[in-house]
N, C-alpha and C positions, 0 to 999 in steps of 0.2 A: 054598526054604531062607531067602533073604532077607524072604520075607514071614512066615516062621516065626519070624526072628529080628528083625524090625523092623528092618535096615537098608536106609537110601537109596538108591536106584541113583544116586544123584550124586555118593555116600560116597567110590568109586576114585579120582574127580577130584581131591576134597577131600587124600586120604591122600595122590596124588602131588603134590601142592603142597604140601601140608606137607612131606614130604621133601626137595622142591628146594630149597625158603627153607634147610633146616640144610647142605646142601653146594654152595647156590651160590657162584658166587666175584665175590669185594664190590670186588675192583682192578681200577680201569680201565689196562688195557694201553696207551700211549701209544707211537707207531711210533717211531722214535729219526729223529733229524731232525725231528719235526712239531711246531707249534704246540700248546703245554698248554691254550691257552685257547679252543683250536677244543675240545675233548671235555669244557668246563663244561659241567655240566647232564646229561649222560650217565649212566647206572648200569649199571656191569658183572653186569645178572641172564642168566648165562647158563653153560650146559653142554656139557660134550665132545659134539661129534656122534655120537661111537661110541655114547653112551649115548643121546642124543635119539632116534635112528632106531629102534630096539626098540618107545620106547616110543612114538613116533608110532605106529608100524604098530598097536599094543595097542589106542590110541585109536580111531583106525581101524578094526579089526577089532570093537570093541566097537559102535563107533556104526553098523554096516555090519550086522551083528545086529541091533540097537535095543536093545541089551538095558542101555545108558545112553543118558541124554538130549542133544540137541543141543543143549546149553545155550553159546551162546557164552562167557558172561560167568563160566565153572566150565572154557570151556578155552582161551580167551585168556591166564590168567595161568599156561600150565605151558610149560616153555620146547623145544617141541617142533617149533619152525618156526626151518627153518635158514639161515645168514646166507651172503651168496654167497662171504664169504669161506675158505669149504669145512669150519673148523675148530669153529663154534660152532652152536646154538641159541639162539635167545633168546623169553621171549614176546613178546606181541602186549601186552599192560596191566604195568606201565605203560609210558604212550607213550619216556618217557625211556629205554629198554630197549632200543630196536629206534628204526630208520630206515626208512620207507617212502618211498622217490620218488614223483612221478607221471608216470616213463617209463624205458624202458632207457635214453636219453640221460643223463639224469641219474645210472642207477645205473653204467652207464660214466666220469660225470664224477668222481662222486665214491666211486668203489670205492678208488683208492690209499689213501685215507685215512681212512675212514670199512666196509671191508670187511666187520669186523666185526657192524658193527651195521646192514647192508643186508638186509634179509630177500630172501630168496632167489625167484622165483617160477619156476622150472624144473626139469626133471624130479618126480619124488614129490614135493617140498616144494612145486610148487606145483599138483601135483595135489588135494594135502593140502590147500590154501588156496581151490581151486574145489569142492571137495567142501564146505566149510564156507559157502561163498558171500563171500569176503573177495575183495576190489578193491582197489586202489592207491589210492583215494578222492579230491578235490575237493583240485588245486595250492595252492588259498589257504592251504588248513592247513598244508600242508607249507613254504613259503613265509614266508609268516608267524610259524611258532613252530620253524623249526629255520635255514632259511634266513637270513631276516633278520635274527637277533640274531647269524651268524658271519659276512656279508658285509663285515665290514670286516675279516675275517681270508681269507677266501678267496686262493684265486689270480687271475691274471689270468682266467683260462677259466672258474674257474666265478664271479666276478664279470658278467662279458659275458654268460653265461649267466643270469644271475638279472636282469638287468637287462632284457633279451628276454623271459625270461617275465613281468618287469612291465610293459614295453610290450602283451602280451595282453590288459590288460583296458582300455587305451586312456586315456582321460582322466577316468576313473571317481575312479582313487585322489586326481584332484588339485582335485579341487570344494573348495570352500569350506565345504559342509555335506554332511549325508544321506552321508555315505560311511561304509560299514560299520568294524567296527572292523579285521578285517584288512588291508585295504587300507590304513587311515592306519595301519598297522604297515612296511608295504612303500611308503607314500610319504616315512616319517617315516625309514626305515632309508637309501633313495637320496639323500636331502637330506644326512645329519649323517656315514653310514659314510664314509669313506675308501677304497673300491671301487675306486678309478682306480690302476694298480697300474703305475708304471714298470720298464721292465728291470733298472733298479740297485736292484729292492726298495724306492724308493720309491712313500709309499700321498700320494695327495690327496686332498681331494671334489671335488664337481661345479662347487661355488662358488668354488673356488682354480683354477681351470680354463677357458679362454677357446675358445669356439665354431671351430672349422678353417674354417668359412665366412665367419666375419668378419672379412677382411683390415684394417679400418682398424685393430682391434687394435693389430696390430703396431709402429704406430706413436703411438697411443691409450698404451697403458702405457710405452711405452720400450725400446728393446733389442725381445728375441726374449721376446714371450708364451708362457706353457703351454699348450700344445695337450695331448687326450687323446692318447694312443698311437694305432696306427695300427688292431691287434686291437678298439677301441672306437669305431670311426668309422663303424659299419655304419645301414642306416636305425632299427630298430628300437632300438640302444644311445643310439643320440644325440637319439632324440625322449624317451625318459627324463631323457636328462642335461640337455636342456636344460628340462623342466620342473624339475628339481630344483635347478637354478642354476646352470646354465652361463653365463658370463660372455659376452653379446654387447651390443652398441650398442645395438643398436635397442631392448631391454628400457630402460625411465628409469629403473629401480633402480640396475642397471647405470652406465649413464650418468653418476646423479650422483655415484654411488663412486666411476667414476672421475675426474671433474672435480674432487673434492674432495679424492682426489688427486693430480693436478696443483697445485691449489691451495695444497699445500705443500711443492712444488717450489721450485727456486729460482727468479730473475726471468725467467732465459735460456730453463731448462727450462719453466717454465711458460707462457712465452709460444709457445714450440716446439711444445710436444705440446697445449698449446691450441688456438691453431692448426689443429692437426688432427684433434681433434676436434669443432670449431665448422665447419672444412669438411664434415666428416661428416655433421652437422646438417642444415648449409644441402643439400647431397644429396639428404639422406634423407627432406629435410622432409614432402613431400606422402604417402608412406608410414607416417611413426610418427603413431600415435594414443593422444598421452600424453594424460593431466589436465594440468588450468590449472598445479594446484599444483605438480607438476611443471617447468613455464617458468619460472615464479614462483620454486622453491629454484635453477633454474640459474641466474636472473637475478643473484643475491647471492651467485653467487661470483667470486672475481676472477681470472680465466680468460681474459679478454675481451681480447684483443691492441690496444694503443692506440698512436695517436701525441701527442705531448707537445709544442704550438709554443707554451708559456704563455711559455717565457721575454721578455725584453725585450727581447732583439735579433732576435727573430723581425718581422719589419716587415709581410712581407707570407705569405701562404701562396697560392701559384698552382695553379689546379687541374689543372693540364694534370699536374704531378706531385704524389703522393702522400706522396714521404717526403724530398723539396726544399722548402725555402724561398727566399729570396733569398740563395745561398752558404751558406747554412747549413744542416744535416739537422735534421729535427726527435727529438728523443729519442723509445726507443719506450721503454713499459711496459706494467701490463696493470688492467687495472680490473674492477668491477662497473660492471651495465647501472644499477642504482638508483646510483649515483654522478654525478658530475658528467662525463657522458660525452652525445657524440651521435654522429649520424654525417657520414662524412663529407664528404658534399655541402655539407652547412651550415658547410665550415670555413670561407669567405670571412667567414663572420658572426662566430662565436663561438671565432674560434680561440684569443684570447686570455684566454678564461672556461673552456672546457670542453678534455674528451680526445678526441680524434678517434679512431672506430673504426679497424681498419687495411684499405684500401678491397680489398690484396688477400688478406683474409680474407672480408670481407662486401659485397664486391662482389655474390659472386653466390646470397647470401641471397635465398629468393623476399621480397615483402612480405606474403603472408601470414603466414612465420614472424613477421616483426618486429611484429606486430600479437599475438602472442601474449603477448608479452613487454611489460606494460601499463607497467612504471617504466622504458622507454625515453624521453628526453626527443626526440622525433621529430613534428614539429617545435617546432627551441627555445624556450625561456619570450622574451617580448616582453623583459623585465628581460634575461635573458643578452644579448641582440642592444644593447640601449640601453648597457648596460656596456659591452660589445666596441668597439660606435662610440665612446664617448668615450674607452676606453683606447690604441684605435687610434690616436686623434685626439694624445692626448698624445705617443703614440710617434713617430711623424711630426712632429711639433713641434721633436721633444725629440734627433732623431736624425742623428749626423753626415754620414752619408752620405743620398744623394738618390731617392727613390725614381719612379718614372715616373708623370704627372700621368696618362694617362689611364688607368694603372690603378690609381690611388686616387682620379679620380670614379668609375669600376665600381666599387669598392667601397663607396663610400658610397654609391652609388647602389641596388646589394644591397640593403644595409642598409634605406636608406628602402624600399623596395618591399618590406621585411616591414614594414614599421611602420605600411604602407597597413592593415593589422590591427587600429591601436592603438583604431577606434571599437568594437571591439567588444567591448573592456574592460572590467572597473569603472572606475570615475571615479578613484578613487587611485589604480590603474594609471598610466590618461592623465596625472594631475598629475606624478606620479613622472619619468614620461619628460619632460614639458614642465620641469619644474625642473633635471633633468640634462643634456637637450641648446640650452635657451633659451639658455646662457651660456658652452657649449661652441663651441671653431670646428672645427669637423669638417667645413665647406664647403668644395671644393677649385673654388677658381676657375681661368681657363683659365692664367692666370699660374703657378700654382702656390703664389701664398697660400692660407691660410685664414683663415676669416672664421665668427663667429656671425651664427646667425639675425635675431638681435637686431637686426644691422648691417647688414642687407638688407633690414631690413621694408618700406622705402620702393620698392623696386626689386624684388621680390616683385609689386607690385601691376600694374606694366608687360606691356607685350604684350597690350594685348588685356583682352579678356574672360574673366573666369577660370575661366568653366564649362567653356570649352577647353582643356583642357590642352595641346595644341600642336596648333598647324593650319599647313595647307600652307604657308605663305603664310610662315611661320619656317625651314620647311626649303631650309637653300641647297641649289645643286647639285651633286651627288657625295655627301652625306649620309647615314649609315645610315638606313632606314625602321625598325630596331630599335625607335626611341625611341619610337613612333608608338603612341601608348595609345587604345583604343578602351574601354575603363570610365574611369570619370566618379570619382574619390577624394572622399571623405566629409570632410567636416566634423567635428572633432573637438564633441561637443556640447556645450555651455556657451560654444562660442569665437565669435570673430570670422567671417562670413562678409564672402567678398569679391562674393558674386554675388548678382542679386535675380533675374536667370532660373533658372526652373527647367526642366530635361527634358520634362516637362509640355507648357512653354510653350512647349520648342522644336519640339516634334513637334507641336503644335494649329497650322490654317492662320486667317490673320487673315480676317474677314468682308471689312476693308477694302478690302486689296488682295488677297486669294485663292489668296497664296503661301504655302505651308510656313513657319512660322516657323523652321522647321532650316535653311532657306535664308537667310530672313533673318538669321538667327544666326551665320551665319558669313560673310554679307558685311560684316556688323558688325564683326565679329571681325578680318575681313580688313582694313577700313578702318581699325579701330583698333589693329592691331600695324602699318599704317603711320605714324600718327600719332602711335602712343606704342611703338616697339619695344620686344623683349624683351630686357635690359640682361644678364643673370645666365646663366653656362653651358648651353650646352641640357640637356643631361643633368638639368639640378633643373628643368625645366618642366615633365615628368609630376608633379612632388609639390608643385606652387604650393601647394594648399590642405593638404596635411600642415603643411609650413614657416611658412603663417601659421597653425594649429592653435598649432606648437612658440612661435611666436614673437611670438603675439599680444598687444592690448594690457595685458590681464590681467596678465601677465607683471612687468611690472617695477611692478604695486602690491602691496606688502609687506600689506597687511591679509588678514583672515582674511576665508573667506564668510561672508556675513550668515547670524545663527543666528536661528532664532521664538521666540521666547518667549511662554510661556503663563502668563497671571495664575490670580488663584484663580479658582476656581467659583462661582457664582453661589451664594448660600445654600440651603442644601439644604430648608427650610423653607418657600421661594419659591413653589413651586405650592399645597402646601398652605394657604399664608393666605390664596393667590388663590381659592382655589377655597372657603374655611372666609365670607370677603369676598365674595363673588357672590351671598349671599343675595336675593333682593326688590331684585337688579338687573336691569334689563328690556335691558342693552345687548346678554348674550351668554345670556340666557336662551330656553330654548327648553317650560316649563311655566308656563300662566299660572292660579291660582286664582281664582276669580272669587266671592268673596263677596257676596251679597242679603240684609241682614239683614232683618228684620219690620220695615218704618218706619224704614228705614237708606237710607243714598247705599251705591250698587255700588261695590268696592272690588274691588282687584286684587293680588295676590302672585305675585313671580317666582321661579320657582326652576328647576332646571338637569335633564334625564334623567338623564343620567348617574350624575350622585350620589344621587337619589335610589334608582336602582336597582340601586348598589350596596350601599344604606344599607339597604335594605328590600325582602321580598320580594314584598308587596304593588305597590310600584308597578314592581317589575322580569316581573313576571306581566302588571301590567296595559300596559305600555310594549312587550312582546315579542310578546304575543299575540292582537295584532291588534283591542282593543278599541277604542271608538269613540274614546277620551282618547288612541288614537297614530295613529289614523288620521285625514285630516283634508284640506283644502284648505290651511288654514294654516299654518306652520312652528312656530306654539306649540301645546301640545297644553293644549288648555281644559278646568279642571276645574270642573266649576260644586258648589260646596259646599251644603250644607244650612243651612236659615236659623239656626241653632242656633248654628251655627261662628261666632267671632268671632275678630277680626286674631289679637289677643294671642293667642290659645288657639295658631292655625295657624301665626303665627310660633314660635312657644316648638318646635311639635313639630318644625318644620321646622329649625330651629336646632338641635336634640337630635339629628338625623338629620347634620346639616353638620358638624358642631364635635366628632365624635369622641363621642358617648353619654351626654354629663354632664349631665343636666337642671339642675343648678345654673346653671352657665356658662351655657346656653342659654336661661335665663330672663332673664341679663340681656343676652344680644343679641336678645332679644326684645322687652325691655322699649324698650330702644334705636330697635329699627326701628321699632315699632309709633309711639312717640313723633316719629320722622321722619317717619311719614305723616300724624300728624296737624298738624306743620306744614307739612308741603305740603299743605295744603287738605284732606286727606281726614279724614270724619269719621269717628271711632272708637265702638263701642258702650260703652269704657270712657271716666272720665270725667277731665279733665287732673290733677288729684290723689288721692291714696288714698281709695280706698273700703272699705266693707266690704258686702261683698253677705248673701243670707238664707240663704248656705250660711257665712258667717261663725262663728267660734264663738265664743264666750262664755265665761266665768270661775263659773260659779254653781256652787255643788257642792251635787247637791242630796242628799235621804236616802235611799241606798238599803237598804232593809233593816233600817234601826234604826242602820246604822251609817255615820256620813261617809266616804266615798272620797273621797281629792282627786284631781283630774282634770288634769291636767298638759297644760295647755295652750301651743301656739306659735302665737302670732298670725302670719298668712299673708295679706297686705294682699288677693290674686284669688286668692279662696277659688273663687267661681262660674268663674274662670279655669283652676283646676285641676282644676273637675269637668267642663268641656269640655277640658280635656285627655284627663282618663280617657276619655272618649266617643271622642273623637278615636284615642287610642290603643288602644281595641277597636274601631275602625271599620278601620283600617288593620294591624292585627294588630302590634302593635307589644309586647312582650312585656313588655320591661324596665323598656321608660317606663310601661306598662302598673300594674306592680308596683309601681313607685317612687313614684306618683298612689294608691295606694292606702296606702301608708303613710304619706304626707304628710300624707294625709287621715285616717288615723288619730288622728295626733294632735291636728284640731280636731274629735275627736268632743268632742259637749255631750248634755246630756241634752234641750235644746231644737230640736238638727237631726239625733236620731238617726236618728227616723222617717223624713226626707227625705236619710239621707245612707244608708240601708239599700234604699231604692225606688231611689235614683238608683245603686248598687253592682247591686241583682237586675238592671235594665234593662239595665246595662252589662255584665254578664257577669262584673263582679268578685268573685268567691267568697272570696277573703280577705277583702275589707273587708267581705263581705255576712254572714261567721265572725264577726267584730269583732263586728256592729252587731248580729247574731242573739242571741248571747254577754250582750250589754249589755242588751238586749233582755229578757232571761229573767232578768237578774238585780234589774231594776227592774219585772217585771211588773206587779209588785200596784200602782205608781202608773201604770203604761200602760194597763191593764184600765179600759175606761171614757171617756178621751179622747178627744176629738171624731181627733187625730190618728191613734191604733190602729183607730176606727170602719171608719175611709176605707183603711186598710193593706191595701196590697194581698194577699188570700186566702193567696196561694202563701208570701207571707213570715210571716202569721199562722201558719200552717202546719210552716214551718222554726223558728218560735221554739216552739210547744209539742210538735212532735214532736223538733229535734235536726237538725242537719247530718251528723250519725256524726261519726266521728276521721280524715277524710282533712286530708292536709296541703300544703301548698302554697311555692311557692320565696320565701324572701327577695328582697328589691331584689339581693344579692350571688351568688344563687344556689344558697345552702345551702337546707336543707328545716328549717320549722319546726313545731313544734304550734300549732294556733290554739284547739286547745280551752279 
């Protein structure tokens, strides 16, 4: 029939859900007594059991047939599974519907209040629920989205409860990353809910809440600390709580809350429960394993239990006791470590600069800890100690009553035997202390004066030799050996020494007589403290050479150290003119030219490697690699020139190389030198006054063509000087100079040395001027046709003047490209 009429066999499910939606009931029942806001989130989908059970069994019987399908998700949402509080059903979608545990524990805990909505799993209903395949499913869910969002509303029981089952997954929920998200639901709910549930109905967290095992607490905050109750003191409650922030010492979160604290306590309170928290510390030291940063925020607060003997009736501070002076108590207060605080071993120095720690708080500090602690001044700046002595010093001056001589030489004696330190200062340091205590009298002689350094200088120098600071031979009998120094104290450095032996000299034996000089050195010593005894308190004989450091003769000249002064600089132009000047000097020359003319005296040019071979890379090729011109028995490398070359020529190019690229300039230190050697006797191919040679050019203008050209001449006294240049500077590949000789000589073209200024351009490789002369050449033909001069022209240039050079182009003297056609 259903396949006759096309209905679903899923159709029953559908029709009885739609009927429960129109007569479910939409008010949440709330027990009278309970919390409204434990049943947020809840929705009352659910039906009288008398009606549920019918139709369970229906469903049942139908799926038990087959004759519908076991479609969970068509019969989760009909509300035919019933809740253990006997009176209802509810479904199974949505989750807000129904309550699933994951144990009887649980559905025992939380049945008073939640009955309703506990689905059932006994007798038929959870027959019903195994026939379907349904299980109480995976704690996290249930935990997480029903659990956690009401533990701050729970009771005491099932808080302790929920906290146990957050101890189940261990230390999972409390990572830093990778934690899934229900767990930082269940780490996040134990940190912030209020869970901790006192008998009088009061809720705390875990962070308002102080560890049971950490006794210092107690006395750490003040009065009686919160402890959890005693129901949450089990192992598995309290390894939660104290991940989520339970209040103990030895955490350094903790720690500094609390000190910070304290630190706005009052002076009594804070120095009290400082105190004992800073015992706590020094405890626990070698167990806690905070960060730097940590020591570092404890160090700047002020927590720090001190004693206070700044005042000015303070005279002396005895170490035998800690919170006496002489009749007087020293105040206490409390300070930070980055303050002007030490401790207080060091009060005989510094008591009148700084705060003394309280010795029965941090007596028994390991020193590891106090090494943690980097702005502890341990031990005090050399400055605190020089201040102390001369404040000391005034005090005692200054003070009515009398204090006992030999305990202010120990103290100043203290005092020096830190100052045995002071070499190892900056020198402003050393000056600082020498200007403070040169004119101070802080010397306690046995009388009971004082006296400055200054006024002992001469009696400083007694007793002996002063490499010793005391020898037997001073000590009476009955004596302490205390005083008896075996280090040898330094010399302040810039001062006066008093000794010309050194250590050295005492331990080396003489050749002469083949005793030790350490022996000898103190029979010396011996003889001369009888000779010359030690005049000044014994106690200042270990610091002889401090005391003349302090008080040496430096001391009372008022001038400044001598300062250097630095003039100008030498002119920065200075090498260069030496080296532009060195030309065809033979003194530091290490290139000699050797010119042979045709029927000439040998002549010689000097010139330098160096600059040549910076100047040019012809001769930095031939100077590097190993040609015969560098290699050599002699220190000059000899160039022996071709007979062609003449002074002027090789002076000029050499010049043009020296003097920075200018053929102008360098013609006339050519002209110069060339002219120096021919009055030192050497004879010159050129002649003592102007010439004009047969490369010279001339004024004619002759016709070319039918029509007059004028020819724009510049007379150029070494004309033939210029075209041994050009030579010169295609022999050495010189590019510039090269260029520059062929435009020079452009302008004495003539129609009378065209022929020989076009022969002397093809030979030298000059392809501009050989353009020029080709050029002029072709435009005068019809009177060169013919000429005993064209006869004799060489082939290859007959050649280029009636075939054409093409339109290649060539560089200016400046480097641009120009046409030469």
């Amino acid at each position: 029939l259903r396949n006759a009429l096309g209905i679903d066999a899923s159709s029953p499910f559908i029709a009885i859900r739609m009927a429960f939606l129109r007569k479910a009931q939409a008010k949440v029942d709330i027990p009278a007594g309970a919390n409204p806001r434990l049943y947020y989130g809840l929705k009352a989908l659910r039906m009288p059991v008398g009606i549920a059970r019918p139709l369970r069994a229906l469903i049942s019987n139908f799926l038990q047939r087959g004759t519908m399908p076991k479609d969970m998700a068509l019969i989760e949402p009909l509300p035919v599974f019933e809740t253990q509080g006997g009176q209802f059903a509810v479904p199974l979608t949505p989750v807000a519907a129904r309550i699933i545990s994951p144990g009887e524990d649980w559905d025992e805990a939380l049945f008073p209040q939640f009955g309703d909505y506990l689905v059932s799993w006994d007798g038929e209903a959870g027959d019903f629920l195994a026939k379907l395949g349904k299980d109480r499913g995976c704690p996290i869910g249930f935990l997480s989205s029903f659990a956690a969002p009401r533990v701050g509303l729970f009771e005491a029981g099932l808080c302790v409860k929920f906290l146990e089952a957050v101890a189940s997954f261990g230390k999972a929920p409390w990572k830093q990353s990778g934690v899934p998200k229900g767990q930082q639901v269940l780490a996040q709910a134990c940190a912030v809910a209020p869970l901790v549930v006192f008998p009088d109905g009061a809720r705390k967290t875990c962070a308002e809440l102080a560890d049971p095992s950490d006794s210092a607490l107690s006395q750490v905050l003040g009065g009686s600390p919160v402890f959890p109750p005693e129901q949450y003191r089990g192992v598995l409650a309290m390894s939660v709580m104290r991940q989520a922030g339970l209040r103990r010492l030895s955490s350094d979160a903790v720690f500094l809350q609390a000190a910070r604290e304290i630190e706005g306590c009052s002076t009594s309170q804070c120095r009290e429960r400082g105190a004992a928290i800073l015992r706590y510390l020094g405890e626990q030291a070698e167990a806690l394993k905070w960060p730097t940063k940590s020591y570092s925020a404890l160090g700047r607060l002020r927590i720090f239990p001190t004693l206070d003997a700044r005042a000015a009736h303070h005279l002396v501070l005895p170490l035998a006791d800690a919170r006496q002076t002489t009749g007087v108590a020293a105040s206490t207060c409390v300070a930070s470590l980055d303050g002007t605080c030490t401790l207080f071993k060091h009060a005989s120095v510094v008591w009148t600069q700084a705060l003394l720690l309280d010795p029965s708080v941090f007596n028994t500090w390991p020193c590891s800890l106090w090494r943690k602690f980097g702005c502890l001044k341990d031990p005090p700046p050399i400055e605190m100690v020089v201040a102390n002595l001369v404040e000391v010093a005034a005090r005692w001056a200054g003070a009515d009553t009398t204090v006992d001589v030999a305990l202010q030489q120990a103290i100043v004696g203290q005092h020096l035997d830190i100052l045995r330190s002071l070499t190892r200062r900056c020198h402003s340091t050393q000056m600082m202390a020498q200007s403070m205590l040169s004119a101070c009298a802080f010397l306690v002689l046995d009388d009971g004066r004082f006296t400055r350094p200054l006024d002992v200088f001469s009696e400083l120098h007694s007793g002996g030799d002063s490499d010793d600071e005391i020898d037997s031979t001073d000590l009476e009998e009955g004596e302490s050996e205390d005083i008896r120094r075996t280090d040898e104290p330094e010399v302040l450095p810039g001062l006066v020494a008093t000794s010309s032996n050194t250590a050295k000299d005492r331990k080396s034996a003489t050749p002469e007589t083949g005793a030790p000089a350490g022996e000898r050195s103190k029979a010396k010593s011996a003889k001369g403290a009888q000779d010359n005894p030690w005049l000044l308190p014994l106690y200042l004989r270990p610091f002889r050479r401090l005391l003349l450091s302090i008080a040496g003769p430096c001391v009372a000249r008022k001038k400044t150290a001598p300062s250097i002064q630095v003039g100008k600089p030498p002119n920065a132009d200075l090498v260069p003119s030496f080296l532009k000047s060195s030309l065809n000097r033979p003194e530091l020359a290490d290139v000699e030219f050797i010119l042979r003319p045709e029927g000439g005296i040998e002549q010689k040019v000097f010139a330098h490697r160096l600059i040549l071979a910076s100047a040019c890379t012809h001769f930095y090729k031939t100077f590097t690699s190993g040609c015969a011109e560098a290699v050599g028995f002699s220190p000059l490398a000899k160039m022996m020139m071709p007979e062609w070359v003449t002074p002027l020529a090789l002076l000029w190019m050499l010049a043009y190389l020296y003097e920075g690229f200018d053929p102008a300039a360098a013609l006339e230190s050519a002209s110069r030198l060339e002219a120096d050697m021919r009055r030192n006797g050497a004879s010159g191919s050129c002649g003592s006054g102007p010439t004009t040679s047969s490369a010279a050019v001339s004024t004619n203008r002759p016709n070319l063509g039918g029509k007059q050209r004028s020819w724009r001449i510049a007379h150029l006294e070494c004309g033939e000087e210029l075209c041994t240049l050009l030579r010169l500077s295609e022999f050495y590949g010189i590019e510039h100079l090269k260029a520059w000789c062929e435009q020079r000589l452009q302008t004495q073209l003539s129609a009378d040395n065209l022929v020989a200024l076009s022969t002397h351009a093809f030979f030298c490789n000059a392809r501009q001027l050989l353009r020029v002369c080709v050029y002029h050449m072709q435009v005068m033909y019809s009177e060169l046709v013919g000429n005993e001069d064209w006869e004799t022209l060489e082939p290859a240039i007959k050649e280029l003047v009636l075939v054409g050079m093409g339109d290649e182009s060539g560089p200016n003297v400046d480097g641009s490209a120009t046409s030469l056609a």
